[in-house]
C-alpha positions in Angstrom: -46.0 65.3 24.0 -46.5 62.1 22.2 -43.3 59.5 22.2 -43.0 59.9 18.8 -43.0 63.6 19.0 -39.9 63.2 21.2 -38.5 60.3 19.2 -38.1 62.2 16.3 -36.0 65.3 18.1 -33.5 62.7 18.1 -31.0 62.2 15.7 -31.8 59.3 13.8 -28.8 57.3 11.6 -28.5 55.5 8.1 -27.7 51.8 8.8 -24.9 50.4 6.9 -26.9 48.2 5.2 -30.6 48.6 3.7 -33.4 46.2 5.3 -35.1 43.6 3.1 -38.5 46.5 2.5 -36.0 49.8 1.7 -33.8 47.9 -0.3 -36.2 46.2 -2.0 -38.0 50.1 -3.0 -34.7 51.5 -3.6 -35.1 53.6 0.1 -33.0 55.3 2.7 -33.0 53.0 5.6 -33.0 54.7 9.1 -33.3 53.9 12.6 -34.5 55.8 15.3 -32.0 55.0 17.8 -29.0 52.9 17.7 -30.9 50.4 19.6 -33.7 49.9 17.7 -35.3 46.7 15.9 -37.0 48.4 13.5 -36.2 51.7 10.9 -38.5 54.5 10.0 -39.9 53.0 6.8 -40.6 50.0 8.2 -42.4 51.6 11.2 -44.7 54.1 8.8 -45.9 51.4 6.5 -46.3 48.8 9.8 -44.5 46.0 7.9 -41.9 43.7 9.9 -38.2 44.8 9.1 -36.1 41.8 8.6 -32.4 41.5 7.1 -32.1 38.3 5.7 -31.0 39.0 2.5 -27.4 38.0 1.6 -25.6 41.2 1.2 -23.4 41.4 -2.0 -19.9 41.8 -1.4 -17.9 45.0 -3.0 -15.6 46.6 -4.4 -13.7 45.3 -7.7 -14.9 41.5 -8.8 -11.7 39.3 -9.2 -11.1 37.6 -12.4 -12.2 34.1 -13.1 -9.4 31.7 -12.4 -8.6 29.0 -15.1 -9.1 26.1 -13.6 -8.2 24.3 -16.1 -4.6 25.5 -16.1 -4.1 24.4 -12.4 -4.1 20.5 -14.1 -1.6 21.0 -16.7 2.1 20.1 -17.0 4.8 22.8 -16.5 8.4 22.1 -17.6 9.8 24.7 -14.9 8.0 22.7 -12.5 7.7 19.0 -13.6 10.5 18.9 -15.6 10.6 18.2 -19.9 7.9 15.5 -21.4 11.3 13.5 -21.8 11.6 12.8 -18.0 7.7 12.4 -17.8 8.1 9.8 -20.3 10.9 8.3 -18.8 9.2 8.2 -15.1 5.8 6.7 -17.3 8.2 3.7 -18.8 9.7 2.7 -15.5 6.1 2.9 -13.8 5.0 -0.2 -16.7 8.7 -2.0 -16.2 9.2 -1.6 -12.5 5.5 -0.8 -10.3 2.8 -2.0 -12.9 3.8 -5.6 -12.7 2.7 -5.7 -9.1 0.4 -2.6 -8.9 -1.8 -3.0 -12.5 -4.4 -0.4 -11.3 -4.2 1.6 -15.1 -5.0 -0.6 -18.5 -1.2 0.0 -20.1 -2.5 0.5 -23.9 -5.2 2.7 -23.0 -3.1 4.8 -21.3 -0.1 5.1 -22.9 -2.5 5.7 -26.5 -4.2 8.6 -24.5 -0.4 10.3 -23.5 0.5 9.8 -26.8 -2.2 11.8 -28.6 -1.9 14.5 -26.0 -4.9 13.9 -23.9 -3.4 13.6 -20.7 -3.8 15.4 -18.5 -6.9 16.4 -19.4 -8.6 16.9 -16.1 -7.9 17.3 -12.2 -8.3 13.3 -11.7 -6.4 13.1 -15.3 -3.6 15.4 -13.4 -3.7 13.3 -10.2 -3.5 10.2 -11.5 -0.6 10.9 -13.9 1.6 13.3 -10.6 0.9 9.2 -8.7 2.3 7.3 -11.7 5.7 10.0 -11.3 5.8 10.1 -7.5 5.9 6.5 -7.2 8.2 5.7 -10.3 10.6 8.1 -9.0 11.0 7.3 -5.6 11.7 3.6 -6.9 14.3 5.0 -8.9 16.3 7.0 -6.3 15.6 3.5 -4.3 17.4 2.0 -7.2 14.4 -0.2 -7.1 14.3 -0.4 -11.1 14.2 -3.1 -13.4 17.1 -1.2 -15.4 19.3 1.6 -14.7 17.2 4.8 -16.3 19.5 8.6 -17.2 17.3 10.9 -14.8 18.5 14.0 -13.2 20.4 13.7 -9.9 18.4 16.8 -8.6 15.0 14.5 -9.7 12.6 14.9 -6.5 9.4 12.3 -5.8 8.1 14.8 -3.1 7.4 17.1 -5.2 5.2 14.8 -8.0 3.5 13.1 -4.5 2.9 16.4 -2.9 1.2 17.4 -6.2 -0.9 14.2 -6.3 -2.2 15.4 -2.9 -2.9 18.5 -3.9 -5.0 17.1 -6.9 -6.7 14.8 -4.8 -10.4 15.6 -3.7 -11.4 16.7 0.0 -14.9 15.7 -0.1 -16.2 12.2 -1.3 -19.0 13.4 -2.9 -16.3 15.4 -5.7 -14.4 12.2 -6.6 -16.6 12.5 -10.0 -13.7 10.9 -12.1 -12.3 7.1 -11.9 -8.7 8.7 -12.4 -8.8 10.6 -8.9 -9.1 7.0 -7.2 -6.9 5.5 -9.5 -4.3 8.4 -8.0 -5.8 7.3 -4.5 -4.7 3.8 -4.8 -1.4 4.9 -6.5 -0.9 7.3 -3.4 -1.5 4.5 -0.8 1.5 3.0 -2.2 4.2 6.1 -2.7 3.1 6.3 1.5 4.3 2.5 1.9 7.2 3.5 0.3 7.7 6.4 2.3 7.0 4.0 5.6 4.3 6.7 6.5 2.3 5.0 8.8 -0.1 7.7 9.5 -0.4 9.5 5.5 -1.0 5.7 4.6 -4.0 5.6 7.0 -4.9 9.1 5.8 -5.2 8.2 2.1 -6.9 4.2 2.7 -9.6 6.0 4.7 -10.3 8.4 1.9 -10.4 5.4 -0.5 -12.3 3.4 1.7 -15.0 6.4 2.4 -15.4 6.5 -1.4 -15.8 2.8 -2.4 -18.4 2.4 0.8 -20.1 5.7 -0.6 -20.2 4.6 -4.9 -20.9 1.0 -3.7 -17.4 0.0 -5.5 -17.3 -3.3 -3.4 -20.4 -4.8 -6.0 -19.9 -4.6 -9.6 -23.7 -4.3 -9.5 -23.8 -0.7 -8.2 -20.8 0.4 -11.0 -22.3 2.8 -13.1 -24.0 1.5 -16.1 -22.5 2.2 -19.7 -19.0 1.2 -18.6 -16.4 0.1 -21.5 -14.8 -3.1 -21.1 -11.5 -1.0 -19.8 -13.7 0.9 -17.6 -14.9 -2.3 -16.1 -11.3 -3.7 -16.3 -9.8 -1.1 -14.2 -12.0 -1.2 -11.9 -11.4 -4.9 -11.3 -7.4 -4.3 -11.2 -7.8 -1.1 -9.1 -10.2 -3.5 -6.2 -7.8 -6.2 -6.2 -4.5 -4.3 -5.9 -6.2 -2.8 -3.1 -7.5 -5.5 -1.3 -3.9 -7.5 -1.6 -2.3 -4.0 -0.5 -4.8 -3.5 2.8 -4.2 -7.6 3.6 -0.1 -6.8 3.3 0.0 -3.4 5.5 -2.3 -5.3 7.9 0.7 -7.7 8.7 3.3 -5.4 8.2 1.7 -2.5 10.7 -1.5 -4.5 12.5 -4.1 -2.6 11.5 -7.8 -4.3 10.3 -8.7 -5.3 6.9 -11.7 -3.9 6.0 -12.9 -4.7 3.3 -13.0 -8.4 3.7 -13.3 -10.2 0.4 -16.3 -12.3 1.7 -18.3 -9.0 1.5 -17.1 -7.7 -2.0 -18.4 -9.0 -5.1 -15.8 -8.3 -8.1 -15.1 -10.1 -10.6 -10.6 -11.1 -10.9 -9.4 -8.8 -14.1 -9.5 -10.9 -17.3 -8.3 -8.6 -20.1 -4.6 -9.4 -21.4 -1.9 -7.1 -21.8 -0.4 -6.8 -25.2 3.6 -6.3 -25.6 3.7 -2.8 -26.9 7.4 -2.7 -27.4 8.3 -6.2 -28.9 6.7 -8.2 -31.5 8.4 -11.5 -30.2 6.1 -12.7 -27.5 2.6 -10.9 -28.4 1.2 -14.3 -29.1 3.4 -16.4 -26.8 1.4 -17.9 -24.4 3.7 -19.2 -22.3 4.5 -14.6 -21.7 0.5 -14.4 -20.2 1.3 -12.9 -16.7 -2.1 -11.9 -15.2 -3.3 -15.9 -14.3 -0.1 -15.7 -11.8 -0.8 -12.0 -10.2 -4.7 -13.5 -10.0 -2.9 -16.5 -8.1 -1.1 -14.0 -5.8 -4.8 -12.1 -4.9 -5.8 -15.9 -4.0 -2.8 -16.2 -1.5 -3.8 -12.8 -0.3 -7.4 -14.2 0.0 -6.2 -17.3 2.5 -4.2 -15.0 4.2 -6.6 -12.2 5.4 -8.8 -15.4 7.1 -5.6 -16.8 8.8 -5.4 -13.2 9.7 -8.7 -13.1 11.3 -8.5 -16.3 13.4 -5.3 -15.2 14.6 -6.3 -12.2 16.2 -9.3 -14.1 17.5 -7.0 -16.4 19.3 -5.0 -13.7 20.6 -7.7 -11.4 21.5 -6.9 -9.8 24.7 -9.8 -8.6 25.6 -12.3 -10.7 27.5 -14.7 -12.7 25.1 -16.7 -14.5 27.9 -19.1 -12.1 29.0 -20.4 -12.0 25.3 -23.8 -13.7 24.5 -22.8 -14.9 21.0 -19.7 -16.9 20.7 -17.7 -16.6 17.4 -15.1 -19.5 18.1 -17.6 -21.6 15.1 -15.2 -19.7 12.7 -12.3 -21.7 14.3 -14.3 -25.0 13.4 -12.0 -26.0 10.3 -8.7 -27.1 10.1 -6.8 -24.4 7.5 -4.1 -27.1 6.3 -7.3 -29.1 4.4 -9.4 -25.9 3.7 -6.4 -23.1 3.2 -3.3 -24.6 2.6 -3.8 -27.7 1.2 -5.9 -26.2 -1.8 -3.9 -23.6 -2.5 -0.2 -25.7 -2.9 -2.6 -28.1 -5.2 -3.2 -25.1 -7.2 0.3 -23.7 -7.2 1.5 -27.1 -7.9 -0.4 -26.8 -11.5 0.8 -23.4 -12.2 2.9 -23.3 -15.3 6.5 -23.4 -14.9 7.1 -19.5 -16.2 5.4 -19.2 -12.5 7.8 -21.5 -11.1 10.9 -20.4 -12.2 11.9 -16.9 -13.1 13.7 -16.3 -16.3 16.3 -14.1 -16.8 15.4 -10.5 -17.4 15.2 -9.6 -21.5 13.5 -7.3 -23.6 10.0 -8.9 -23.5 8.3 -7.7 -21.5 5.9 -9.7 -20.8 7.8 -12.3 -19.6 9.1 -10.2 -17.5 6.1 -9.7 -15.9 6.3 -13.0 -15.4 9.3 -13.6 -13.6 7.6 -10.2 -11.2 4.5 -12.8 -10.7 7.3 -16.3 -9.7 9.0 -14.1 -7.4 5.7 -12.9 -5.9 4.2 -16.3 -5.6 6.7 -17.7 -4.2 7.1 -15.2 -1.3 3.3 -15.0 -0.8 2.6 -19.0 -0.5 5.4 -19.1 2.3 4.3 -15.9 4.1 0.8 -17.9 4.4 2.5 -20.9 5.3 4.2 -18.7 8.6 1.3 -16.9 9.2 -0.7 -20.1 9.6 1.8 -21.9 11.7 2.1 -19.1 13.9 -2.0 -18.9 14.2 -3.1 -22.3 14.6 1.0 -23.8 16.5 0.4 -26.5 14.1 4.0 -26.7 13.8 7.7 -26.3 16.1 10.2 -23.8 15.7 12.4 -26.2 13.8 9.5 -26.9 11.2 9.1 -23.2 11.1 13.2 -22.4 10.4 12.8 -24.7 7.6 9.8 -23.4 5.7 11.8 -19.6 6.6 14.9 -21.4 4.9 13.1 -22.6 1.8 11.8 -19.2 1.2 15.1 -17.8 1.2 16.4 -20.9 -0.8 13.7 -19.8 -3.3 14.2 -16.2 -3.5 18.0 -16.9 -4.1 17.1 -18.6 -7.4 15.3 -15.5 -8.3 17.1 -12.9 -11.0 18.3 -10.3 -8.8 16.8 -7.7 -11.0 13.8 -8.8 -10.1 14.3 -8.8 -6.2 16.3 -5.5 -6.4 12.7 -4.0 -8.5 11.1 -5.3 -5.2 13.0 -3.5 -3.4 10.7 -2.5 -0.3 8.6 -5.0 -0.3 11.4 -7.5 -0.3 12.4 -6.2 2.8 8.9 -6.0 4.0 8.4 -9.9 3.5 11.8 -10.9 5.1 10.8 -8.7 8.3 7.5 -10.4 8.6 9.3 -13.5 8.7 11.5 -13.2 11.2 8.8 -11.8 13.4 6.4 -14.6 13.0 9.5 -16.8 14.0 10.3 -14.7 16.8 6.5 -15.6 18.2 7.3 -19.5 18.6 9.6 -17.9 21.5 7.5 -17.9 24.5 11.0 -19.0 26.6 14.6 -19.6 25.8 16.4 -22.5 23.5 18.7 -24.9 24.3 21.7 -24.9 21.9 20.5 -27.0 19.3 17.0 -24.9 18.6 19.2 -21.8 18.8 21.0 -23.6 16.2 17.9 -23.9 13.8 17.4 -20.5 14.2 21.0 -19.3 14.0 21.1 -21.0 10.8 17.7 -18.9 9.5 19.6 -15.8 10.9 22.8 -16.4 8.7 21.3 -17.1 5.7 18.7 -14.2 5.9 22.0 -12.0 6.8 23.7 -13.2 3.7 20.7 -13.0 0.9 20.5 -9.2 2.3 23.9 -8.4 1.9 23.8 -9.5 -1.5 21.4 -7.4 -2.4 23.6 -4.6 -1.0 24.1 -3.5 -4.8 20.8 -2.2 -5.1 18.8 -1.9 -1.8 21.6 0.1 1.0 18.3 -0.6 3.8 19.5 -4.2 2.8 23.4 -4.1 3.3 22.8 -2.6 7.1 19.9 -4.7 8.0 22.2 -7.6 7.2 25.1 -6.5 9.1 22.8 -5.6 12.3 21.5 -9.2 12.0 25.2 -10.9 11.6 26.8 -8.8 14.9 23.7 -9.9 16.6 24.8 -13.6 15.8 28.4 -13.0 16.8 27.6 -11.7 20.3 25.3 -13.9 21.3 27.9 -16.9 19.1 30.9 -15.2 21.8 28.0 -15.3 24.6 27.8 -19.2 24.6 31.2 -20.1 23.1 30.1 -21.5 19.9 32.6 -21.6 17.2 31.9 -19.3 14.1 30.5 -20.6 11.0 32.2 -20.0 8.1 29.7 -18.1 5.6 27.2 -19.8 3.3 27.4 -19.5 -0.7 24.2 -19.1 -2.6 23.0 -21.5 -3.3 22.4 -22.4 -0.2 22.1 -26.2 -0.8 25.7 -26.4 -2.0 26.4 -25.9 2.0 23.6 -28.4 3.6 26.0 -31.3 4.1 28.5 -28.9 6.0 25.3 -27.3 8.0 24.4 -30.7 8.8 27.7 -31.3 10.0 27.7 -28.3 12.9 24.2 -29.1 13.5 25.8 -32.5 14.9 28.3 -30.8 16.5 26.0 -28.4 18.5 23.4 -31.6 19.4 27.0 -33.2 21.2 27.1 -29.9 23.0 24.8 -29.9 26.5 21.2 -29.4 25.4 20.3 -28.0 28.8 22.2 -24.5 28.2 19.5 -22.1 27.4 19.9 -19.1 25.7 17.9 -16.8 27.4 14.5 -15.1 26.5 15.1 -11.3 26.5 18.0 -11.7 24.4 16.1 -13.5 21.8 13.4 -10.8 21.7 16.1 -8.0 20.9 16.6 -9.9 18.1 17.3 -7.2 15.2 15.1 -8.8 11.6 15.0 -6.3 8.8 12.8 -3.1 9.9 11.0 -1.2 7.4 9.0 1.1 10.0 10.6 3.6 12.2 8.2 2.2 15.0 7.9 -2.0 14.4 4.4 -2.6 15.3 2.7 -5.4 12.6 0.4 -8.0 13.7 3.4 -10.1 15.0 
């Protein structure tokens, strides 16, 4: 008897799914045994059987989702247009100043005819303009009081800004989603989230390295003079924002400005809500946050020399030495340009005007108080780098910042808010690095003085800024203990301003020098020394 004879006694079974030949003729498909490679058809009309036809899934189809209506507002979720708007108006007064990654009249004629959102990157970048506006508010780190509900939540606009946000880089098809990006790097500064803030700059990074957004000659072509604007704005809030979390948590800038090619933004804002200023000159505000970029741009290369000076790895056993980038002295090629060019600044950047309804000016007094934290940071940052200076020099360049900020409006330092605090820590920590052993009495003294008035400036701003308040109070009962510790008198407290009280400082400072000089106060106390901490874990470059 043949083997197919005896094959076909046995009982042979339908397969569960049709091979590429039945299905193909609308045929039962059987196999001989459960085992076997090939069915019946396939076997009669010698043809190879194959399934690599994708099978088609069944049962009922389910209906097509909106999309559409995933990117829309929803009062019982996002609260009335009325606290949209609000949340939009403190964004302009309160972030925008510092953060101008969105062309204001642009925007705000797009919300008012309805048109946004309009789109998933539309949706994003609007949910980032709430987040971040919000979460200033409930930090009471506002311009001016704004009526908002007490049960108003910024997690809730930042988780949707997440949720808006593209996976992949290849679907960030709309300018708006990275606008949300950058806006969402900042909410996470806010937040002090160390590790969502890397999350979200190394999506922005992976899409700026895959559009070629670095090189304004890779942009697409076509683009409006806003497009090209925003763009511009968006690079350079970035790069000032990756130089400043480089110092504040130590991580690499990277996207060095020596390897971009952007252009600073040019384009003016316009006072939308006052006529009185629209054609003062003296209210132009974007030649001083241009300044500020500069003062980031001296600071990332005092970065870089620092950490090559403090590399601790071994750099010997490489065949190309780098230490040619060292070859310049930074007070002729950093500083000493860059207080030439603040010295011509116009004095709206010099000294902050009171708050009023212009806004413009306004922005103004933002870009004074900016400036004049920026230029000292670089000063610290380059004394610590290159030790072209002593501790004393050092306490005195800490002491004219503070003198400086204490002339600024405090509605300006209390909009600041975090990164006030930010700036003050990275001081303190750049001083703490010209102690590599203990002080006698009379360098404690220098520094005692720098830790008094930093304790006082923050406790004033105990009105708007609580962080503030304890971070002052931590710093003063470290000053009393170590004060009990070696028997020095207390200091009656300094009033702003703080050169009303040089005389009388002067005065102790003479005191303490009669005092033996030999006394040290030791090391390890003067590393536990508590400046203002804005991350749960202090890290920074310092």
């Amino acid at each position: 008897m043949s083997t197919r004879a005896v094959s076909s006694k046995a009982k042979s079974r339908r397969t569960s799914r049709a091979c590429d030949f039945c299905h193909k003729r609308g045929r039962r498909c059987k196999k001989e045994t459960e085992s076997s490679l090939q069915c019946i058809t396939c076997i009669d009309f010698g043809v190879a059987c194959t399934w690599s036809r994708v099978p088609a899934k069944r049962g009922t189809k389910p209906r097509s989702i909106n999309r559409a209506a995933l990117w829309t507002l929803s009062e019982t979720k996002h609260g009335s247009i009325e606290l949209i708007e609000k949340l939009i108006d403190n964004f302009f007064e309160a972030v925008y100043p510092v953060a101008i990654t969105i062309h204001e009249q642009t925007f705000r004629a797009r919300w008012n005819t309805g048109k946004i959102p309009d789109s998933r990157g539309s949706y994003a970048r609007l949910m980032a303009i709430c987040a971040v506006s919000a979460l200033r508010i409930k930090n009471g780190a506002v311009l001016n009081e704004r009526n908002v509900p007490d049960d108003l939540n910024p997690r809730l606009f930042f988780d949707e800004t997440l949720r808006a946000l593209p996976d992949n880089v290849n679907d960030f098809e709309e300018f708006e989603s990275l606008q949300a990006t950058g806006l969402a790097c900042l909410t996470a500064l806010h937040y002090s989230d160390g590790p969502l803030l890397h999350q979200i700059l190394g999506l922005y990074h992976a899409v700026i390295a895959e559009h070629g957004f670095s090189d304004e000659k890779r942009w697409p072509r076509g683009l409006s003079e806003i497009d090209i604007e925003e763009r511009r704005r968006l690079f350079w809030h970035m790069y000032r924002l990756e130089v400043h979390t480089s110092l504040v948590i130590g991580h690499v800038v990277r996207c060095p400005e020596l390897q971009s090619s952007v252009t600073y933004p040019t384009i003016q804002d316009v006072d939308s809500t006052e006529s009185e200023g629209r054609n003062d000159h003296q209210a132009e505000w974007l030649s001083g946050w241009n300044f500020v970029t500069d003062l980031y741009r001296g600071i990332e290369h005092v970065i870089a020399q620092f950490k090559y000076r403090r590399a601790s790895a071994n750099l010997d056993c490489r065949r190309l030495s780098t230490a040619f980038i060292l070859d310049y002295d930074p007070q002729e090629k950093i500083l000493g340009p860059l207080a030439a060019a603040r010295d011509d600044l116009p004095e709206r950047f010099k000294k902050a005007m009171p708050v009023s309804s212009n806004t413009c000016r306004n922005r103004c007094g933002y870009q004074t108080a900016n400036i004049a934290c920026t230029y000292q940071l670089l000063r610290m940052v380059t004394f610590s780098a290159y030790h072209t200076t002593t501790l004393y020099e050092a306490c005195q360049t800490v002491l004219e910042l503070i003198d400086e900020i204490s002339n600024i409006p405090i509605e300006y330092l209390r909009a600041m808010g975090l990164a006030m605090l930010q700036e003050l820590s990275g001081f303190g920590h750049i001083l703490s690095s010209f102690i590599n052993e203990g002080l006698s009495r009379s360098d404690y003294y220098h520094l005692r003085t720098v830790m008094l008035c930093m304790s006082e400036l923050l406790e004033s701003l105990s009105s708007c800024m609580a962080t503030a308040m304890e971070a002052g109070q931590r710093l003063r009962e470290y000053m009393e203990d170590i004060d009990r510790l070696l028997d020095i008198p207390q200091t009656p407290d300094r009033q702003m301003p703080f050169d009303e009280d040089e005389a009388q400082c002067q005065d102790d400072a003479n005191t303490l020098d009669l005092l033996s000089q030999q006394l040290l106060v030791p090391l390890d106390i003067l590393q536990r020394i508590p400046w203002p901490a804005v991350w749960e874990e202090s890290v920074g470059l310092f």
